[in-house]
FITIMI-660720 format. One record per residue (C-alpha): x, y, z. Coordinates in Angstrom, 1 decimal. Example, Ala and Ser with C-alpha at 12.3 -4.5 7.8 and 13.67 -1.06 7.14 Angstrom:
<atom c1="12.3" c2="-4.5" c3="7.8"/>
<atom c1="13.7" c2="-1.1" c3="7.1"/>
END
This chain:
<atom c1="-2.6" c2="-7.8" c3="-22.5"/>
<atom c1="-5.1" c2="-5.6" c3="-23.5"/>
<atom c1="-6.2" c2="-6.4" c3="-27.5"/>
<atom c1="-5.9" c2="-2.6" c3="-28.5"/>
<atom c1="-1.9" c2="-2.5" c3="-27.1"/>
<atom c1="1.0" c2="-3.3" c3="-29.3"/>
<atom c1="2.6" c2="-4.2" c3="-26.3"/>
<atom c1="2.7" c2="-5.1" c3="-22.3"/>
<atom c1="2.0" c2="-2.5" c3="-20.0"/>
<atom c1="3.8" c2="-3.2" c3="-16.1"/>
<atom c1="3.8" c2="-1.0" c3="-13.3"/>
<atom c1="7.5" c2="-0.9" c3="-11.3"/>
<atom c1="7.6" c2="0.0" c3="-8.1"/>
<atom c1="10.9" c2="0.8" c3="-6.5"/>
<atom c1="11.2" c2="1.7" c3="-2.9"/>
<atom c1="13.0" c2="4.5" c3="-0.9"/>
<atom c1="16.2" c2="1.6" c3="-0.5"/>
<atom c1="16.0" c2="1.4" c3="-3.6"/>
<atom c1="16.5" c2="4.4" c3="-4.9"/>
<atom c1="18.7" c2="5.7" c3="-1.7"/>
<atom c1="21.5" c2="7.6" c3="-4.2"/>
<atom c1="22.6" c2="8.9" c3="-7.7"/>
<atom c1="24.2" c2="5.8" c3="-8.1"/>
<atom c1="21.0" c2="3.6" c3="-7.3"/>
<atom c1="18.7" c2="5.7" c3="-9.4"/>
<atom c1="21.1" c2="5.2" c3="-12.3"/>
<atom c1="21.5" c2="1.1" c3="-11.6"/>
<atom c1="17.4" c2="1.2" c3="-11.6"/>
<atom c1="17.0" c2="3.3" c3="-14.7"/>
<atom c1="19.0" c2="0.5" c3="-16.5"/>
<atom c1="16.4" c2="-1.7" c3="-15.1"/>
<atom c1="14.1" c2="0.0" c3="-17.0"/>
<atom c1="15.7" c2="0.9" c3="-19.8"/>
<atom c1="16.4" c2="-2.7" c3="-20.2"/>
<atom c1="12.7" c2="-3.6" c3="-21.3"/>
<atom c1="11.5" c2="-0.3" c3="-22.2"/>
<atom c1="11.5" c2="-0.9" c3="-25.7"/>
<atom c1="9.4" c2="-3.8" c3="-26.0"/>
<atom c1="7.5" c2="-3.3" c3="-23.1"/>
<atom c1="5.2" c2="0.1" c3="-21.7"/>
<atom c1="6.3" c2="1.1" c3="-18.2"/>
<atom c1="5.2" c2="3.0" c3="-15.2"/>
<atom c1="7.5" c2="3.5" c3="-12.6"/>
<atom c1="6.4" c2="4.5" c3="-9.1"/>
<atom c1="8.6" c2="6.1" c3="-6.7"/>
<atom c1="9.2" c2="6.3" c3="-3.0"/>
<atom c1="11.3" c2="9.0" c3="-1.3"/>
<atom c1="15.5" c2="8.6" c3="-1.8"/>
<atom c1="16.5" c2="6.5" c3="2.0"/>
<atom c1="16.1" c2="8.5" c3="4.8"/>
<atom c1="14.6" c2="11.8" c3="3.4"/>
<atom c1="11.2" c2="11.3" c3="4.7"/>
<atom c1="12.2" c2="11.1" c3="8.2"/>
<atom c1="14.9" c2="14.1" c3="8.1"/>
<atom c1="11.7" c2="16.2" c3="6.6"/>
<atom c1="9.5" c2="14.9" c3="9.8"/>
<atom c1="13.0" c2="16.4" c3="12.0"/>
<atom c1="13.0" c2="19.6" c3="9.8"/>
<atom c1="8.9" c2="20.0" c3="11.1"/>
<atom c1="9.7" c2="19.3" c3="14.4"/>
<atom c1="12.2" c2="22.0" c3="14.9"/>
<atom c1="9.9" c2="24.6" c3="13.4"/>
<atom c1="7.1" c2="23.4" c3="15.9"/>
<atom c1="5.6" c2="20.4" c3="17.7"/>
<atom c1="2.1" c2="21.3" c3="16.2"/>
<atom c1="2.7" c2="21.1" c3="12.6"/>
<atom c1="-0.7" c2="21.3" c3="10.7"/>
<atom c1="-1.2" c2="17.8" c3="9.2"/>
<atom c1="-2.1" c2="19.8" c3="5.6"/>
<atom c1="1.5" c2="21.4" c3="5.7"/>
<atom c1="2.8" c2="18.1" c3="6.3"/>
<atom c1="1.5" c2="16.4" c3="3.6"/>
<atom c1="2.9" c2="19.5" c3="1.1"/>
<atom c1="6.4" c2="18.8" c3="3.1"/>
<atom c1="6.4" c2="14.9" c3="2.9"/>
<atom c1="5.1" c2="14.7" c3="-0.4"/>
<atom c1="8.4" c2="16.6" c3="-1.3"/>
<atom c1="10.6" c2="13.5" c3="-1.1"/>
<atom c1="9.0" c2="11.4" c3="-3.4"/>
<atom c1="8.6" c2="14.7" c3="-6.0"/>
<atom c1="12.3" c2="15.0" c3="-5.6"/>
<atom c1="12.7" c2="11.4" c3="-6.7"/>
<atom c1="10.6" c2="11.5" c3="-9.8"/>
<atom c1="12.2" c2="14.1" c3="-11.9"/>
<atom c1="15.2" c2="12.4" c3="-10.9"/>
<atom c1="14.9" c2="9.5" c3="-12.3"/>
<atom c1="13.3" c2="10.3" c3="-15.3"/>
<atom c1="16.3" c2="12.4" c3="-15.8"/>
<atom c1="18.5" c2="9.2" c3="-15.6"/>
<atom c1="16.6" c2="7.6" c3="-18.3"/>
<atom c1="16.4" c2="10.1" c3="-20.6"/>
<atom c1="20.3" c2="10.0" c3="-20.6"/>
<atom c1="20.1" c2="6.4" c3="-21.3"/>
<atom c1="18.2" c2="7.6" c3="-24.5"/>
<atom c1="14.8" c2="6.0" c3="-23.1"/>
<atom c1="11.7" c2="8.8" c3="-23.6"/>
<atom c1="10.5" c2="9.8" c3="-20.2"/>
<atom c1="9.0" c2="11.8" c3="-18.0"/>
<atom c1="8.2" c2="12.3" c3="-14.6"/>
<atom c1="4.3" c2="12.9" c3="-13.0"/>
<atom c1="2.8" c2="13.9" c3="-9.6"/>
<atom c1="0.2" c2="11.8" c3="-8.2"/>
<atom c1="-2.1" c2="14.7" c3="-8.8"/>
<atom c1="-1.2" c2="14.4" c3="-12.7"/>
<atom c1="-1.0" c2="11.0" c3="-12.6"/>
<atom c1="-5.0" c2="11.0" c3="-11.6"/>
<atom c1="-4.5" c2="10.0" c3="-8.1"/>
<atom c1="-7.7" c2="10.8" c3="-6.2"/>
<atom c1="-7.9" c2="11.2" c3="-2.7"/>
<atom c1="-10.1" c2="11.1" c3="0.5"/>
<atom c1="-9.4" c2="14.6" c3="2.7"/>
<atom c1="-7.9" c2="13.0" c3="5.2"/>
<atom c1="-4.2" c2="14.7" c3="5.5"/>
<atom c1="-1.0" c2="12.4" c3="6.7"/>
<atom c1="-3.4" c2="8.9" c3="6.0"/>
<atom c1="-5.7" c2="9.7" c3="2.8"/>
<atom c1="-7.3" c2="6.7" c3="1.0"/>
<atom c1="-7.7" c2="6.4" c3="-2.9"/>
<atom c1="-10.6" c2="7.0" c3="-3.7"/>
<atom c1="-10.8" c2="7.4" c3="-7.6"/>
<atom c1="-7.7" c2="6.9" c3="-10.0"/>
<atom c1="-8.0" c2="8.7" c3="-13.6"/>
<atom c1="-4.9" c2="7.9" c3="-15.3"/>
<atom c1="-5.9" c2="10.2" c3="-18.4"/>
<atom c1="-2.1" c2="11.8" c3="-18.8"/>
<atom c1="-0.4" c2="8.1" c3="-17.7"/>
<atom c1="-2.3" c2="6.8" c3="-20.9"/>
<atom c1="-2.0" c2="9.4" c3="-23.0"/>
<atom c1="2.2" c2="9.4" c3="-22.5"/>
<atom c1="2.2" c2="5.2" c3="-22.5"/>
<atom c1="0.2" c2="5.3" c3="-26.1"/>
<atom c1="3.0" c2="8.2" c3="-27.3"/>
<atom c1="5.9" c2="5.7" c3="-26.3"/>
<atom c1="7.2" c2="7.1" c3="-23.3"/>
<atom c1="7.9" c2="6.0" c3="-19.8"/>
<atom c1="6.2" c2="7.3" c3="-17.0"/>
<atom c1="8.4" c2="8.2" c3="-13.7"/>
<atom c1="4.9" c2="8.5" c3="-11.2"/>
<atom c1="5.8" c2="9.7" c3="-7.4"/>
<atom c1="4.2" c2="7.7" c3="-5.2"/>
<atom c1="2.4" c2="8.3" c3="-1.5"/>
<atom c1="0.8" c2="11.1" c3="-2.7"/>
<atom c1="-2.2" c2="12.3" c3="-4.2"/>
<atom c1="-5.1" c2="15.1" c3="-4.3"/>
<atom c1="-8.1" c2="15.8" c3="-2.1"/>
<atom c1="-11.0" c2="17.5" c3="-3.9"/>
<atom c1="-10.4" c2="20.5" c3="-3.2"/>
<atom c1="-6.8" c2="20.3" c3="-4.8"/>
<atom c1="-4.6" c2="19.9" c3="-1.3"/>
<atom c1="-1.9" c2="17.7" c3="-1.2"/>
<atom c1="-2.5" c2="14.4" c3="0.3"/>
<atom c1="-0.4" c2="12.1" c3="1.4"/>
<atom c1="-1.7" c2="7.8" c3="2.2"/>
<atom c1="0.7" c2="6.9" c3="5.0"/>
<atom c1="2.9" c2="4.0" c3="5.6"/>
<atom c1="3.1" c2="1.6" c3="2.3"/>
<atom c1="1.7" c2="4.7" c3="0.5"/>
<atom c1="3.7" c2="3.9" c3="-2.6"/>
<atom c1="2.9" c2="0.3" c3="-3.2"/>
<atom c1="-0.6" c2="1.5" c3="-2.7"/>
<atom c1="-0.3" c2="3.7" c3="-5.6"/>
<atom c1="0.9" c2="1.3" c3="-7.8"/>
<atom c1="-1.2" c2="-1.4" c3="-7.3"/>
<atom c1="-4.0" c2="1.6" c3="-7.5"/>
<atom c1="-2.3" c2="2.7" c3="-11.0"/>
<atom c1="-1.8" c2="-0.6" c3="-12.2"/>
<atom c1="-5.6" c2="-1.6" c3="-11.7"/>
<atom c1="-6.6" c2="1.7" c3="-13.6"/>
<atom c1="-4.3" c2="0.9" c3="-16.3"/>
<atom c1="-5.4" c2="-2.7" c3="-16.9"/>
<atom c1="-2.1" c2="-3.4" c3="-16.8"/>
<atom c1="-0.3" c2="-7.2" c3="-17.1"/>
<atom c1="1.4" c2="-6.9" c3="-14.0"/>
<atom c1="2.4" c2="-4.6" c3="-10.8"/>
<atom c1="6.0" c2="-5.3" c3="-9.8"/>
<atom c1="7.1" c2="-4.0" c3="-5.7"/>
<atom c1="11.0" c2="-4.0" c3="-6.4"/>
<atom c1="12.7" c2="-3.8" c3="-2.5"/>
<atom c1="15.4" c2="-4.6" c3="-1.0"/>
<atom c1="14.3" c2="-8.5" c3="0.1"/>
<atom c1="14.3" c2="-10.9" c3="-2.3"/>
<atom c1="10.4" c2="-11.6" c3="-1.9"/>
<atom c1="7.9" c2="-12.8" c3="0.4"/>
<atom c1="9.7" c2="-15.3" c3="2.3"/>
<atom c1="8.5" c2="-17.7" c3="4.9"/>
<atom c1="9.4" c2="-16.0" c3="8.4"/>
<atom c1="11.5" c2="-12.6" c3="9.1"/>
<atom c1="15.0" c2="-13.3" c3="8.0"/>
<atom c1="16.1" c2="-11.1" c3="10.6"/>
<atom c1="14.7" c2="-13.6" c3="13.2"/>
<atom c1="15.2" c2="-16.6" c3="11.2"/>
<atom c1="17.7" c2="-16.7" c3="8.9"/>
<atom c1="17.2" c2="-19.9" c3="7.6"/>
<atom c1="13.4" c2="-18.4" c3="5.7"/>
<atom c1="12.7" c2="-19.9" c3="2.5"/>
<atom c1="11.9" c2="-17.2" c3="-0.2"/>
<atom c1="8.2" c2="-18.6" c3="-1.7"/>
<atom c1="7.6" c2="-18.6" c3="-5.1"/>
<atom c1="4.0" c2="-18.0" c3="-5.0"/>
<atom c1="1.0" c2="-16.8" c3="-2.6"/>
<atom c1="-2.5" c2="-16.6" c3="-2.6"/>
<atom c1="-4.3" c2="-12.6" c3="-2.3"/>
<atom c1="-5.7" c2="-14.0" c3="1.0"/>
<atom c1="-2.6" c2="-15.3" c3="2.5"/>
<atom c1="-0.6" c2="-12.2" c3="1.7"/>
<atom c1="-3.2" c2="-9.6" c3="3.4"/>
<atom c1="-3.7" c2="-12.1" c3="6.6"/>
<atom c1="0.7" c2="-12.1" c3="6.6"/>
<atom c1="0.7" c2="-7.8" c3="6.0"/>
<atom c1="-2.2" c2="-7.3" c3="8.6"/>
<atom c1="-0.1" c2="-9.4" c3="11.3"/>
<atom c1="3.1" c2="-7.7" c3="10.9"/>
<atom c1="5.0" c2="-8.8" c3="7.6"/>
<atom c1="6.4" c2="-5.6" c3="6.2"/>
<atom c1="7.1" c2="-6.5" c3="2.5"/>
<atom c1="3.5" c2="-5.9" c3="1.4"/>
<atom c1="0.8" c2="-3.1" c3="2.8"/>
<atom c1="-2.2" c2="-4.5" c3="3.4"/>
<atom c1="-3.8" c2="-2.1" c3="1.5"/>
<atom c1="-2.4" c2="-3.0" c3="-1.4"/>
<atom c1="-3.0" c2="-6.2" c3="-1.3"/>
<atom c1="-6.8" c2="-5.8" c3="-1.3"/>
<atom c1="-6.6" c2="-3.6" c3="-4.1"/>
<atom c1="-4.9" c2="-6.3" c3="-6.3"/>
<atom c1="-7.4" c2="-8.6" c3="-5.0"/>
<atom c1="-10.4" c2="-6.8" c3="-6.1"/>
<atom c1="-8.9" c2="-5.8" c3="-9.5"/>
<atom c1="-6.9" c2="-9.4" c3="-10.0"/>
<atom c1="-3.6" c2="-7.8" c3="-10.4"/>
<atom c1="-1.0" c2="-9.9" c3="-10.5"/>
<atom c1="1.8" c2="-8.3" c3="-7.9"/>
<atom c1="5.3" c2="-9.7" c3="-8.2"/>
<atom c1="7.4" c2="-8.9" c3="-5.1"/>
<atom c1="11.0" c2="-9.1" c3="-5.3"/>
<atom c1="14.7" c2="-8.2" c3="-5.1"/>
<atom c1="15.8" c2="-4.4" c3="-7.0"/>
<atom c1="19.2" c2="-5.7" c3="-7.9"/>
<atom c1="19.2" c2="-9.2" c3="-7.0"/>
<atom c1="17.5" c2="-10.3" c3="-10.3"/>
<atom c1="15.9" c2="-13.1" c3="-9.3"/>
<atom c1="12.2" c2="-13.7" c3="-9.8"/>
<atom c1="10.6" c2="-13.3" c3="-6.5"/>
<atom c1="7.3" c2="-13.7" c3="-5.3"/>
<atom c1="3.6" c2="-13.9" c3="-7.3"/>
<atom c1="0.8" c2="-12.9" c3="-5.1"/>
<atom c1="-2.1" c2="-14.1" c3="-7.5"/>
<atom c1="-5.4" c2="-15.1" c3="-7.1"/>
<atom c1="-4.7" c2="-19.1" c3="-7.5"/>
<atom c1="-0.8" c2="-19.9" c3="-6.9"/>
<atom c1="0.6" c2="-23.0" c3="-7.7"/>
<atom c1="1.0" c2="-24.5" c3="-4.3"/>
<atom c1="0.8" c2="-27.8" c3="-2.5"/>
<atom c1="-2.3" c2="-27.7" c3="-1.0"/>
<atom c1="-0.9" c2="-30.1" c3="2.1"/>
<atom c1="1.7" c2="-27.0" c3="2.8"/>
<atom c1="-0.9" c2="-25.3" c3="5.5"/>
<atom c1="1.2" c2="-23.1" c3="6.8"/>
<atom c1="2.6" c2="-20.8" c3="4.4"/>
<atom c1="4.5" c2="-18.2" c3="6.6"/>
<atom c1="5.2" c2="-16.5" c3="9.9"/>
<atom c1="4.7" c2="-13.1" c3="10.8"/>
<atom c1="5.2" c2="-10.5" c3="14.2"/>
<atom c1="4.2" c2="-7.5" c3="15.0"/>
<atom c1="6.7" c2="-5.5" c3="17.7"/>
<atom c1="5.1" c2="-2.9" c3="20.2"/>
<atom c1="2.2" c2="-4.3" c3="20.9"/>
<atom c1="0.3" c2="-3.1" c3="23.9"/>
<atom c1="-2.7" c2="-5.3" c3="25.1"/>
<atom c1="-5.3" c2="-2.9" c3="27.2"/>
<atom c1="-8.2" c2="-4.3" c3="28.9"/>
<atom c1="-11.7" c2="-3.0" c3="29.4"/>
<atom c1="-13.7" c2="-4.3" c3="31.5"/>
<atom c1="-17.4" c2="-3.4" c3="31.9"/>
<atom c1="-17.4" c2="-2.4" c3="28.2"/>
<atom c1="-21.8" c2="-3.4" c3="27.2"/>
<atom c1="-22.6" c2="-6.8" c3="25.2"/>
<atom c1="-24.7" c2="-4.9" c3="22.5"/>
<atom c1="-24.3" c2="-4.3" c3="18.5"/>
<atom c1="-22.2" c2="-1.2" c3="17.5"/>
<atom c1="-20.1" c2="-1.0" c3="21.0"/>
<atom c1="-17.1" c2="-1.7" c3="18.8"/>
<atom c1="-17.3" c2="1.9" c3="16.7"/>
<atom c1="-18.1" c2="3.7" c3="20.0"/>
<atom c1="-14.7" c2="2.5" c3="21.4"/>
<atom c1="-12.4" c2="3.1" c3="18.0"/>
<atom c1="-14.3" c2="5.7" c3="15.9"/>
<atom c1="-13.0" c2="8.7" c3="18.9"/>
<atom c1="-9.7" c2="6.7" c3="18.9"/>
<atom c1="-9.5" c2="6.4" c3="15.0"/>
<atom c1="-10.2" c2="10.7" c3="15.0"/>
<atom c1="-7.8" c2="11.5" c3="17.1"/>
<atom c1="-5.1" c2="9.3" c3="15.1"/>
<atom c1="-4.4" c2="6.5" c3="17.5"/>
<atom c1="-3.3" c2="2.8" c3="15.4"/>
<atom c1="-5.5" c2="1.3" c3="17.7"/>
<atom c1="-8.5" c2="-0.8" c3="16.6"/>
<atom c1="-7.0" c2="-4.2" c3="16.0"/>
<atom c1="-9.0" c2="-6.6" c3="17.4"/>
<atom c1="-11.7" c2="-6.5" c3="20.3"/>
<atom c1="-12.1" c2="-9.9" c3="22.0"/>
<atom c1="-14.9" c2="-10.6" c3="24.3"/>
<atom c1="-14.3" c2="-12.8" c3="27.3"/>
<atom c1="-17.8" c2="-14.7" c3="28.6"/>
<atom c1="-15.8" c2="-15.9" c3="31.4"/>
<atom c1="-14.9" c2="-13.1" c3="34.3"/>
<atom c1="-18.2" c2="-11.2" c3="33.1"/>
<atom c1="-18.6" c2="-8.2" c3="34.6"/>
<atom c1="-22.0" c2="-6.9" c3="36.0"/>
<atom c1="-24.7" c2="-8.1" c3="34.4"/>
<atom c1="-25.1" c2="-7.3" c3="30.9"/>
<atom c1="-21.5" c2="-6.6" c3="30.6"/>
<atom c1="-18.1" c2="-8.1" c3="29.1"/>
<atom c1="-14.8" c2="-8.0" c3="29.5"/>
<atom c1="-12.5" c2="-6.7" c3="26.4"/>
<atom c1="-9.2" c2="-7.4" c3="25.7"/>
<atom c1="-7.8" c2="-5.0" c3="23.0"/>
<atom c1="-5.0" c2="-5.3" c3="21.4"/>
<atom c1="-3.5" c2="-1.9" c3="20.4"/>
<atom c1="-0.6" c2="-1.5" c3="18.0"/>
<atom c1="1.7" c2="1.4" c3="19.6"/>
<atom c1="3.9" c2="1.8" c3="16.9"/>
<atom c1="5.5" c2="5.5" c3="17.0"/>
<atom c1="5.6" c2="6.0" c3="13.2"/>
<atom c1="2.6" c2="6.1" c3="11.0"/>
<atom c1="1.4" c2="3.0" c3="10.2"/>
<atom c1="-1.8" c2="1.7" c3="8.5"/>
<atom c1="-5.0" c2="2.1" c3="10.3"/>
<atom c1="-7.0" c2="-1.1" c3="9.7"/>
<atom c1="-10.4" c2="0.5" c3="8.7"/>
<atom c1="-13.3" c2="-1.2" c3="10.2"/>
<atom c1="-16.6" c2="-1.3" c3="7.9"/>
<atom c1="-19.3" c2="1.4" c3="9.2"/>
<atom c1="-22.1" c2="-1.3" c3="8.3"/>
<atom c1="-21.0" c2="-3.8" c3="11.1"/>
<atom c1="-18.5" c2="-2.2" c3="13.0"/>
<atom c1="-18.5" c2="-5.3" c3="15.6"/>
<atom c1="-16.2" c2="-7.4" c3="13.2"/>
<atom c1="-13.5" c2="-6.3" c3="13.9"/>
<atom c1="-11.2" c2="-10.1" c3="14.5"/>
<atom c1="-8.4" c2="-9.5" c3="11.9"/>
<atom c1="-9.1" c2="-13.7" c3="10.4"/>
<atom c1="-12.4" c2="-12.8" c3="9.2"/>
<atom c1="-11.3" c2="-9.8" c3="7.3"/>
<atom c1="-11.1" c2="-12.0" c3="4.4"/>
<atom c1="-14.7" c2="-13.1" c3="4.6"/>
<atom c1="-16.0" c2="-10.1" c3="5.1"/>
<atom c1="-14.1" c2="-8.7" c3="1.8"/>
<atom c1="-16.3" c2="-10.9" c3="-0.2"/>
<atom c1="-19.7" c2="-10.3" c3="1.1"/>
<atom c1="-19.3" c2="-6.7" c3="1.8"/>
<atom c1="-17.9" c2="-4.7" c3="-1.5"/>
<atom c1="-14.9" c2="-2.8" c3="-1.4"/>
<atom c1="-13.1" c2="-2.2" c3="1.5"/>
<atom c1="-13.0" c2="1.3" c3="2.8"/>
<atom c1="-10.4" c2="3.5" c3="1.1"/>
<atom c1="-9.8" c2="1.0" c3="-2.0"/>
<atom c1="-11.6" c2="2.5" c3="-4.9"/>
<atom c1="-14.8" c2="0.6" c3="-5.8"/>
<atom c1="-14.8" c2="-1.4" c3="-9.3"/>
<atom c1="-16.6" c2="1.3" c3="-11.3"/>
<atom c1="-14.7" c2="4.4" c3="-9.6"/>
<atom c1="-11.4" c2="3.3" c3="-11.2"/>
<atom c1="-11.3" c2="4.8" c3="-14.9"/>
<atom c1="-9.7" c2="3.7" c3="-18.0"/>
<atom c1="-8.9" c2="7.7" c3="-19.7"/>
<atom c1="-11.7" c2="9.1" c3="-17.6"/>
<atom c1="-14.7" c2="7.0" c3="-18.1"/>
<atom c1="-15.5" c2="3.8" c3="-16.2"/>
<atom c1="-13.6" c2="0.6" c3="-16.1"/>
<atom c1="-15.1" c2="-2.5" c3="-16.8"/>
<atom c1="-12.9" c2="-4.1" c3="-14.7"/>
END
């Protein structure tokens, strides 16, 4: 905690389950309400249940070409809905709040509509309402482009924004309250005897989100890496403790393998001819990546069954899930290394990955973070 506060600050996330009816907003405003008084609070919102997808079905029946700038002012509608909402419950619980937009909250975005990155968080107002003794109701997934659109960051879009908001704030902690109990060993939907884990490593969580484990974004992960955040994943209602994804859990380092994770639709597509020479990797994904394909896991060259001289073979594996999901960025600077298991060693020696805010971008009441 911060020597200047009075008392913690923690950042609350609470998914679209989570928040699925009047009657859930109300059991998660007691949440809050129960440690509002000691402790300052920033809850981040997702969109009540289903309403993101019925606003996708409301597009599509106006046209099949909607204009990914009107999107992002139609998605960003669900999680604007939720905000005011539950700010609402807590002020009839007699707990002082108020509800933001990400553009209030100082959310800064990259122009890209339907997948923008955070680029720059300025959490002036956030402050500002914390220090008065309130409790700040943030929507989440959104944000603003420079130019004042609305933007919108794609799957795991809310747990992004609070990781993002919690590293701006220097706050104690970023809590991703869902409906799973925490990070647990496998899917329990494919194994149902998963053990819930108590604690994992930054590097362990981002290799388990990047291969298909859908409790954490990736995304968000790196964030709390960069910034140190300690991000506790668990149950809304359950109220158990969950999950700590910290820099240094305390583990058994003779427990290897810490968990299991699948990705479903998976199509594997093979090039062959493709040229053994630096920076064929960007001129395979980078047309892909513009026109919005979720391709660009992994290239893997095969030295056996070369093709003509000069040449490789390249298997590429290509995530065809329908829905938007997160694009793993590849860094412009060496846009060859692409193998998912080295992500982690490229993190350290490269910066920031693309779309998390660099160190000195992310501001404490609008002037840079020592962080």
């Amino acid at each position: 905690m911060s020597p200047a506060r009075s008392r913690r600050w923690v950042v609350q996330k609470y998914g679209g389950t989570s928040v699925g009816s009047p009657a859930k907003i109300r059991r998660v405003a007691e949440r809050v309400a129960a440690i509002a008084a000691e402790t300052g609070v920033v809850v981040v919102v997702s969109a009540m249940g289903d309403t993101t997808d019925r606003l996708v079905k409301l597009a599509s029946r106006i046209t099949r070409d909607a204009p990914a700038r009107e999107m992002d002012s139609l998605l960003s509608a669900g999680e604007t809905i939720t905000a005011p909402l539950m700010a609402m419950a807590l002020q009839a619980l007699g707990v002082p709040a108020l509800s933001l937009s990400g553009a209030q909250a100082g959310i800064r975005t990259s122009h890209s509509h339907t997948r923008a990155r955070i680029l720059d968080v300025v959490p002036t107002r956030v402050i500002r309402e914390l220090e008065k003794g309130m409790t700040v109701v943030v929507a989440g997934f959104q944000g603003v482009n420079k130019t004042l659109d609305v933007t919108t960051l794609g799957r795991g879009g809310s747990d992004t924004t609070a990781v993002a908001l919690a590293a701006a704030l220097k706050a104690d902690e970023c809590e991703i309250n869902t409906d799973v109990p925490g990070i647990l060993t496998a899917d329990p939907r494919v194994v149902p005897e998963a053990r819930l884990l108590p604690a994992i490593s930054y590097d362990e969580m981002l290799e388990l989100s990047s291969l298909g484990a859908k409790v954490m974004h990736p995304r968000a992960v790196e964030i709390g890496e960069l910034y140190d955040i300690p991000i506790r994943v668990r149950g809304t209602f359950d109220g158990g403790a969950g999950t700590l994804i910290t820099r240094s859990p305390e583990v058994e380092e003779r427990n290897r393998v810490r968990g299991i994770a699948s990705e479903e639709d998976v199509a594997k597509l093979t090039l062959v001819g493709v040229p053994d020479k630096p920076g064929i990797a960007a001129r395979i994904f980078t047309p892909l990546a513009d026109k919005g394909s979720q391709s660009g896991q992994g290239l893997h060259r095969r030295h056996r069954d070369a093709g003509p001289a000069g040449h490789r073979r390249a298997d590429v594996q290509d995530a065809g899930r329908r829905r938007d999901q997160h694009r793993h960025d590849f860094d412009q600077r060496d846009p060859d290394h692409l193998h998912r298991g080295s992500r982690a060693r490229q993190r350290r020696g490269s910066g920031a990955p693309q779309g998390v805010p660099a160190r000195p971008g992310v501001r404490r009441g609008g002037t840079p973070a020592d962080a």
